[in-house]
MIDO-318104 format. One record per residue (C-alpha): residue in three letters; x, y, z. Coordinates in steps of 0.05 Angstrom, whole numbers, padded with zeros to 5 digits, always signed. Example, Ala and Ser with C-alpha at 12.3 -4.5 7.8 and 13.67 -1.06 7.14 Angstrom:
ALA+00246-00090+00156SER+00273-00021+00143
END
This chain:
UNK-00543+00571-00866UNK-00551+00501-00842UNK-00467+00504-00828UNK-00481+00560-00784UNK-00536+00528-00750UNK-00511+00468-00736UNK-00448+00508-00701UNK-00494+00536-00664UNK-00519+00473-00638UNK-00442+00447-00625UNK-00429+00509-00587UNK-00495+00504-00545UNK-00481+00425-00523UNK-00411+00446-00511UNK-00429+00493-00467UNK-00477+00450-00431UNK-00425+00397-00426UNK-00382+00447-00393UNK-00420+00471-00350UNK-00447+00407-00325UNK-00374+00386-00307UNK-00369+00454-00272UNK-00428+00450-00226UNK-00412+00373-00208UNK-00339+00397-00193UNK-00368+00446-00144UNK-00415+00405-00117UNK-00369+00348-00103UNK-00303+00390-00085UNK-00265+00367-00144UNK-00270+00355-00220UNK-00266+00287-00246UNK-00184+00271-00256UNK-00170+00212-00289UNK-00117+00169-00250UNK-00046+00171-00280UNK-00016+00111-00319UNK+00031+00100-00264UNK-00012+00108-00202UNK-00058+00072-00233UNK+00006+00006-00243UNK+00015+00019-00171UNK-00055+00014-00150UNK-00062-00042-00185UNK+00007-00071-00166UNK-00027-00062-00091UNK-00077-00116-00106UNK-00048-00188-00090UNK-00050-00229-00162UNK-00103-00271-00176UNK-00153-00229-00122UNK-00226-00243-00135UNK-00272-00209-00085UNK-00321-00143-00091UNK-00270-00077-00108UNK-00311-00001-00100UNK-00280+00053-00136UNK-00305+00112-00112UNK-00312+00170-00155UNK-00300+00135-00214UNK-00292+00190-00251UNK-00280+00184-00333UNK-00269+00104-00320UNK-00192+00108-00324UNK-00185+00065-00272UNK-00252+00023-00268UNK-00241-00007-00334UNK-00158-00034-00313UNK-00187-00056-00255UNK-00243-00101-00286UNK-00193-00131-00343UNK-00134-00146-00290UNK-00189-00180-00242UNK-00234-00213-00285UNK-00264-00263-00227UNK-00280-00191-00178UNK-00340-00146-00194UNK-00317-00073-00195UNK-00362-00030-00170UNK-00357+00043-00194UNK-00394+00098-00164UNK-00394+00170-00192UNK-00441+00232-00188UNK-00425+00278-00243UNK-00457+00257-00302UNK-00424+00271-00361UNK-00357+00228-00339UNK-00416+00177-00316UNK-00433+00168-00380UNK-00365+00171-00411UNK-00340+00122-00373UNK-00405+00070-00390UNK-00393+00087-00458UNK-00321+00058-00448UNK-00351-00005-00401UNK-00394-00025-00454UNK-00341-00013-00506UNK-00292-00064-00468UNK-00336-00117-00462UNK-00325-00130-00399UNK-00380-00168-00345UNK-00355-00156-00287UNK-00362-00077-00284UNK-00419-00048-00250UNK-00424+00035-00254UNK-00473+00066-00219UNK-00496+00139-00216UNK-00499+00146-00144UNK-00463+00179-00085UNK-00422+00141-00041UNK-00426+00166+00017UNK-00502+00140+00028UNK-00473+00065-00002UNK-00464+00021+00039UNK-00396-00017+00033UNK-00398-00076+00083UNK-00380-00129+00029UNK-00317-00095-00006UNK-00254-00135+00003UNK-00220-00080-00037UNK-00235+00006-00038UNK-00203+00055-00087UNK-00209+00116-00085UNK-00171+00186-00113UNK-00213+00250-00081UNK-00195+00306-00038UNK-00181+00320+00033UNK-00236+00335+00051UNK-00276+00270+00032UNK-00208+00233+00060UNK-00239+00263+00129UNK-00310+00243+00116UNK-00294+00176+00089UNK-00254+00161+00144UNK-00308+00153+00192UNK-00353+00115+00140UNK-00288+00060+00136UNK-00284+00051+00206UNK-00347+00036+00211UNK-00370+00004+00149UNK-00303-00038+00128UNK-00288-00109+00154UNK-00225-00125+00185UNK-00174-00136+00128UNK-00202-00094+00079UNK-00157-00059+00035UNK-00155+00015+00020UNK-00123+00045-00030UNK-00129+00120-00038UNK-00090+00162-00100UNK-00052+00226-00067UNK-00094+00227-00016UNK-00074+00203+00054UNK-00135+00178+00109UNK-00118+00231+00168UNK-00100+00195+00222UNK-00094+00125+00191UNK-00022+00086+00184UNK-00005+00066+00118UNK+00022-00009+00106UNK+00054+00027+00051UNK+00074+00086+00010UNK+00093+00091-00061UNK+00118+00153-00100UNK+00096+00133-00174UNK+00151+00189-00197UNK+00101+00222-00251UNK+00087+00288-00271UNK+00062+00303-00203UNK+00107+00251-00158UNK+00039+00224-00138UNK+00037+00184-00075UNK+00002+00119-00076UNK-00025+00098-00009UNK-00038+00029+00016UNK-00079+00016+00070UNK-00103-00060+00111UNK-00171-00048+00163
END
Protein backbone atom coordinates (compact mmCIF):
# COMPACT_ATOMS: atom_id res chain seq x y z
CA UNK A 1 0.00 0.00 0.00
CA UNK A 2 2.52 2.62 0.85
CA UNK A 3 4.42 1.48 -2.77
CA UNK A 4 1.25 2.41 -4.41
CA UNK A 5 0.91 5.53 -2.68
CA UNK A 6 3.92 6.85 -2.95
CA UNK A 7 3.53 6.23 -7.02
CA UNK A 8 0.83 8.08 -6.74
CA UNK A 9 2.64 10.93 -5.41
CA UNK A 10 5.55 10.48 -8.27
CA UNK A 11 2.89 10.52 -10.86
CA UNK A 12 1.08 13.63 -9.38
CA UNK A 13 4.54 15.88 -9.16
CA UNK A 14 5.33 14.59 -12.53
CA UNK A 15 2.48 15.74 -13.86
CA UNK A 16 2.73 19.08 -12.22
CA UNK A 17 6.24 19.37 -13.48
CA UNK A 18 4.94 18.85 -16.86
CA UNK A 19 2.58 20.82 -16.99
CA UNK A 20 4.34 23.72 -15.53
CA UNK A 21 6.90 23.44 -18.45
CA UNK A 22 3.87 23.38 -20.76
CA UNK A 23 2.10 26.51 -19.68
CA UNK A 24 5.55 28.53 -19.45
CA UNK A 25 6.30 27.21 -23.06
CA UNK A 26 3.04 28.77 -24.13
CA UNK A 27 3.29 31.64 -22.39
CA UNK A 28 6.75 32.51 -23.52
CA UNK A 29 6.49 31.06 -27.29
CA UNK A 30 8.97 28.40 -26.75
CA UNK A 31 10.04 25.63 -24.26
CA UNK A 32 13.27 25.91 -22.54
CA UNK A 33 16.10 24.23 -25.14
CA UNK A 34 19.24 23.85 -23.76
CA UNK A 35 22.04 25.29 -26.10
CA UNK A 36 24.03 22.61 -28.04
CA UNK A 37 27.68 21.69 -27.14
CA UNK A 38 28.84 23.23 -30.20
CA UNK A 39 26.82 26.44 -30.41
CA UNK A 40 27.46 26.85 -27.17
CA UNK A 41 31.94 26.57 -28.22
CA UNK A 42 30.94 29.07 -30.76
CA UNK A 43 29.20 31.37 -28.55
CA UNK A 44 31.71 31.25 -26.36
CA UNK A 45 34.48 31.29 -29.03
CA UNK A 46 32.59 34.84 -29.91
CA UNK A 47 33.73 36.37 -26.68
CA UNK A 48 37.29 37.94 -26.96
CA UNK A 49 39.65 35.89 -24.26
CA UNK A 50 40.21 37.22 -21.09
CA UNK A 51 36.66 39.54 -21.35
CA UNK A 52 35.51 40.73 -17.99
CA UNK A 53 32.47 43.02 -18.15
CA UNK A 54 28.49 42.33 -17.26
CA UNK A 55 27.16 39.26 -19.89
CA UNK A 56 22.89 38.79 -19.84
CA UNK A 57 21.70 35.56 -20.95
CA UNK A 58 18.39 35.84 -21.67
CA UNK A 59 16.15 33.00 -21.22
CA UNK A 60 18.48 31.08 -19.50
CA UNK A 61 16.69 28.22 -19.75
CA UNK A 62 18.03 24.79 -17.86
CA UNK A 63 21.57 26.76 -17.28
CA UNK A 64 23.37 24.96 -20.20
CA UNK A 65 24.90 27.86 -21.13
CA UNK A 66 24.90 30.23 -17.95
CA UNK A 67 27.05 27.96 -16.08
CA UNK A 68 30.09 27.73 -19.33
CA UNK A 69 29.77 31.13 -19.45
CA UNK A 70 30.54 31.92 -15.67
CA UNK A 71 33.58 29.21 -15.53
CA UNK A 72 35.20 30.53 -18.96
CA UNK A 73 34.82 34.31 -17.60
CA UNK A 74 35.46 34.14 -14.13
CA UNK A 75 36.25 38.15 -13.67
CA UNK A 76 32.37 38.95 -15.67
CA UNK A 77 29.10 38.54 -13.70
CA UNK A 78 26.64 36.52 -15.77
CA UNK A 79 23.43 37.53 -15.49
CA UNK A 80 20.70 34.93 -16.27
CA UNK A 81 17.17 35.75 -16.61
CA UNK A 82 14.40 33.09 -17.11
CA UNK A 83 10.57 32.86 -16.45
CA UNK A 84 9.57 29.32 -16.39
CA UNK A 85 10.17 27.98 -13.21
CA UNK A 86 10.98 24.64 -13.09
CA UNK A 87 14.26 25.10 -15.50
CA UNK A 88 14.72 28.28 -12.99
CA UNK A 89 15.25 26.18 -10.44
CA UNK A 90 17.11 23.51 -12.27
CA UNK A 91 19.48 25.62 -13.41
CA UNK A 92 20.18 27.26 -9.58
CA UNK A 93 20.37 23.91 -8.50
CA UNK A 94 23.34 23.50 -11.03
CA UNK A 95 24.79 27.34 -10.09
CA UNK A 96 25.04 26.41 -6.64
CA UNK A 97 26.34 23.01 -7.47
CA UNK A 98 29.40 24.65 -9.49
CA UNK A 99 30.48 26.88 -7.06
CA UNK A 100 30.69 29.53 -8.97
CA UNK A 101 30.40 33.60 -7.68
CA UNK A 102 29.99 35.22 -10.44
CA UNK A 103 26.46 33.84 -11.61
CA UNK A 104 23.49 35.74 -10.84
CA UNK A 105 19.90 33.96 -11.93
CA UNK A 106 17.00 35.70 -11.54
CA UNK A 107 13.36 34.75 -11.98
CA UNK A 108 12.33 37.63 -13.97
CA UNK A 109 11.30 38.66 -17.51
CA UNK A 110 13.54 40.44 -19.61
CA UNK A 111 11.82 42.35 -21.49
CA UNK A 112 10.89 44.83 -18.40
CA UNK A 113 15.05 44.60 -17.43
CA UNK A 114 16.78 47.03 -18.11
CA UNK A 115 20.16 46.25 -19.91
CA UNK A 116 22.10 49.55 -20.21
CA UNK A 117 25.28 48.11 -18.49
CA UNK A 118 25.78 44.74 -20.54
CA UNK A 119 28.99 44.70 -22.52
CA UNK A 120 27.91 41.23 -23.67
CA UNK A 121 23.92 39.69 -24.57
CA UNK A 122 23.12 36.04 -25.28
CA UNK A 123 20.40 34.98 -26.17
CA UNK A 124 18.67 31.59 -28.09
CA UNK A 125 14.64 32.42 -28.41
CA UNK A 126 12.33 32.63 -31.24
CA UNK A 127 11.44 34.98 -33.96
CA UNK A 128 9.25 36.46 -32.59
CA UNK A 129 11.14 37.84 -29.44
CA UNK A 130 14.16 38.43 -32.14
CA UNK A 131 11.49 41.23 -33.34
CA UNK A 132 10.63 42.51 -29.95
CA UNK A 133 14.10 42.52 -28.65
CA UNK A 134 15.26 44.28 -31.39
CA UNK A 135 13.76 47.49 -30.50
CA UNK A 136 14.70 47.03 -26.74
CA UNK A 137 18.72 46.75 -28.19
CA UNK A 138 18.55 49.72 -30.08
CA UNK A 139 17.50 51.45 -27.52
CA UNK A 140 18.86 50.04 -24.43
CA UNK A 141 22.54 48.74 -25.68
CA UNK A 142 25.66 51.02 -25.76
CA UNK A 143 27.64 51.36 -28.74
CA UNK A 144 29.92 48.27 -28.97
CA UNK A 145 27.91 45.91 -27.27
CA UNK A 146 27.96 42.49 -28.39
CA UNK A 147 25.04 40.32 -29.34
CA UNK A 148 25.08 37.02 -29.74
CA UNK A 149 21.83 35.24 -30.59
CA UNK A 150 21.63 31.04 -31.10
CA UNK A 151 19.59 30.30 -34.53
CA UNK A 152 18.01 33.17 -34.35
CA UNK A 153 18.90 36.19 -36.59
CA UNK A 154 17.90 40.14 -35.33
CA UNK A 155 15.50 41.14 -38.50
CA UNK A 156 17.01 43.75 -40.05
CA UNK A 157 20.41 43.82 -38.23
CA UNK A 158 23.94 42.94 -40.12
CA UNK A 159 25.81 40.30 -38.60
CA UNK A 160 29.76 40.84 -38.03
CA UNK A 161 29.58 37.19 -38.40
CA UNK A 162 27.96 33.91 -39.07
CA UNK A 163 28.90 30.51 -37.97
CA UNK A 164 27.27 27.15 -38.91
CA UNK A 165 28.26 24.97 -35.71
CA UNK A 166 27.49 21.75 -38.16
CA UNK A 167 25.36 19.84 -35.33
CA UNK A 168 22.38 17.94 -35.42
CA UNK A 169 20.49 20.90 -36.55
CA UNK A 170 23.42 22.92 -38.60
CA UNK A 171 22.65 25.65 -36.08
CA UNK A 172 23.70 29.13 -37.03
CA UNK A 173 25.54 31.12 -34.52
CA UNK A 174 25.14 34.84 -34.97
CA UNK A 175 27.48 37.56 -33.96
CA UNK A 176 26.45 40.85 -33.63
CA UNK A 177 28.70 44.58 -32.51
CA UNK A 178 25.95 47.82 -31.53
Amino acid sequence: MTYLLIAYIFIALLFLVLASIVFWSLKNGISPMPTSRKAKNTILAFIPKKFSGRIYELGSGWGSLVIPLGKEFPESTITGYETSPIPYAISKMWVKLSGLHNIQLKRADFFETPLEDAAIVVCYLFPGAMRKLKGKFENELKPGTLVITNTFAIPGWQPLQVTNTQDLYNTKVYLYKV
